[in-house]
C-alpha angles and dihedrals in degrees: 000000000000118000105287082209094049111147108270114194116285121270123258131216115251130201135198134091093319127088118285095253085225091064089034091060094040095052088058097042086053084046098045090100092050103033097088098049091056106029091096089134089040091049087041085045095045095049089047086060097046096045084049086060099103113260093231080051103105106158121183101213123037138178117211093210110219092354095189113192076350103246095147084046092071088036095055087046091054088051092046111028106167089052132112108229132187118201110207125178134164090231110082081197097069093044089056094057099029091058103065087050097054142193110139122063086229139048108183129163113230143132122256091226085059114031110196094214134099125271120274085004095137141052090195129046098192119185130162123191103333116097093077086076090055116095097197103054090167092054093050084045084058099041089058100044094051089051087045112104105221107277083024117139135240113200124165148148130220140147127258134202107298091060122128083001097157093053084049092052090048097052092055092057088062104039155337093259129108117249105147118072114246125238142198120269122248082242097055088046090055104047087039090061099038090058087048109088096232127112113253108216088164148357130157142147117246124193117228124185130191131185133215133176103239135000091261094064088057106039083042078060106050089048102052078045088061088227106112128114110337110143123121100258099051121140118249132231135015125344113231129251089241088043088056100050096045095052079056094055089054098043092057091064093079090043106141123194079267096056135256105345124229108200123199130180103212113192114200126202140198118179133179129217099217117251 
C-alpha cells in the first residue's frame, strides 16, 4: 500500500467571506492551552458523529480530519483500536499539545483543501467541527474522496448559517460591523455533497442551544475556543465601554429562565466512496 503521508501539492490562500486560513491557524494555536476547559458542544458534536459511523463500520486506517488538542484522535483510537490513525490539523499549536497525549501514529500539519497523504490511504475521514473554517468545501469534499480507499466513510461535522444567531442580532442593534463569523448555508452544504461523488448516506442540520449566565461567560468562551471573531470585515481595535453595554442590553432580550441562550445549527455528514 502506497505511503498514507505521500506529498500532496502545496496549499493555496483563499479569500472570500470566510476567515483567512493563516489567522485562522494562528487563533487556535494561541487557544490550544484553553480549548479543552471550555469545548463541552464540540466534545457533545463530535460524539454525536462518532456514535452516527455504522456499527458493522471497522476501518483500519483513519484521519481525524483538523484534530485539534486531539481529543477524537484518541477516541477514534478507543473505538478502533487496531487501526493505524493519523491526526492533521492547520494549527501547529494543536498539534504541539495534541502529540505527547496520543492516540494517532501520526501528527502531521496540513490543510484539509490539500491533504498531504496518498491516494486511497485511508478507510475514515473523520472530521469534527472543522470544515466550517474551510473556504473551498468542494475542494475538502474532493480531498477526502481521493484519500478514501472504495467503500471508505466521510463523516464530519460543521455549522451552518443560524449559529450564534442571537449574538448576530445584537450586534446589529449596535452597529453595521461584522462580529459574528459567517457559515455556510444548509443549501450549500447540500448541493456541495450531492456533486461530490460521494455517496450521501446522511446528512442533516441539528440545533443545539447552550446558556450562560451573562454575555462575558460566552464571549470568555469563544475566545479560549479560538473561535471569535475572525471574518475579513471586522472592525479593529478595541470595542468601547458604551458599545459594549449596549450590545448587553440587547443581548438580554433574548434572556431565557436558563440564561442567555447560544444557539448553534450543527450539520452532520456521512458520506460513502463507492465501492
Amino acid at each position: 500500500m502506497s505511503d498514507p503521508l505521500a506529498a500532496a501539492k502545496p496549499s493555496v490562500e483563499t479569500g472570500g467571506l470566510l476567515p483567512d486560513k493563516r489567522q485562522v491557524a494562528a487563533s487556535f494555536s494561541r487557544a490550544a492551552q484553553s480549548y479543552d476547559s471550555v469545548a463541552a458542544l464540540q466534545r457533545a458534536v463530535g460524539h454525536e458523529l462518532l456514535a452516527s459511523l455504522p456499527t458493522t463500520f471497522v476501518p483500519r486506517r483513519w484521519l481525524d480530519m483538523g484534530c485539534g488538542t486531539g481529543y477524537f484522535s484518541r477516541a477514534l483510537a478507543d473505538r478502533f483500536p487496531e487501526a493505524d490513525g493519523v491526526a492533521l490539523d492547520i494549527a501547529e499549536g494543536m498539534l504541539r499539545h495534541a502529540r505527547p497525549q496520543g492516540g494517532a501514529r501520526h501528527f502531521i500539519a496540513g490543510d484539509a483543501e490539500h491533504l498531504p497523504l496518498a491516494s486511497g490511504s485511508q478507510q475514515l475521514v473523520f472530521s469534527s467541527l472543522a470544515v466550517q473554517w474551510c473556504v473551498d468545501f468542494a475542494a475538502v469534499l474532493a480531498e477526502a474522496r481521493r484519500v478514501l480507499q472504495p467503500g471508505g466513510i466521510f463523516a464530519f461535522s460543521s455549522l451552518c448559517v443560524g449559529t450564534l444567531q442571537e449574538l448576530r442580532e445584537s450586534w446589529l442593534a449596535v452597529d453595521g460591523f461584522i462580529h459574528v463569523n459567517r457559515f455556510r448555508r444548509l443549501e450549500d452544504y447540500q448541493d456541495l455533497c450531492a456533486a461530490s461523488g460521494l455517496l450521501p448516506l446522511d446528512l442533516e442540520s441539528r440545533t443545539q442551544a447552550l446558556y450562560y449566565p451573562d454575555l462575558r461567560s460566552l464571549t470568555h468562551e469563544l475566545k479560549a475556543l479560538g473561535a471569535h471573531n475572525l471574518n475579513p470585515g471586522r472592525p479593529g481595535g478595541l470595542t468601547g465601554r458604551a458599545r459594549i453595554l449596549a450590545l448587553v442590553e440587547a443581548y438580554e432580550r433574548f434572556r431565557r429562565p436558563q440564561g442567555l441562550p447560544a444557539t448553534y445549527q450543527v450539520v452532520y455528514g456521512l458520506l460513502q466512496k463507492e465501492e
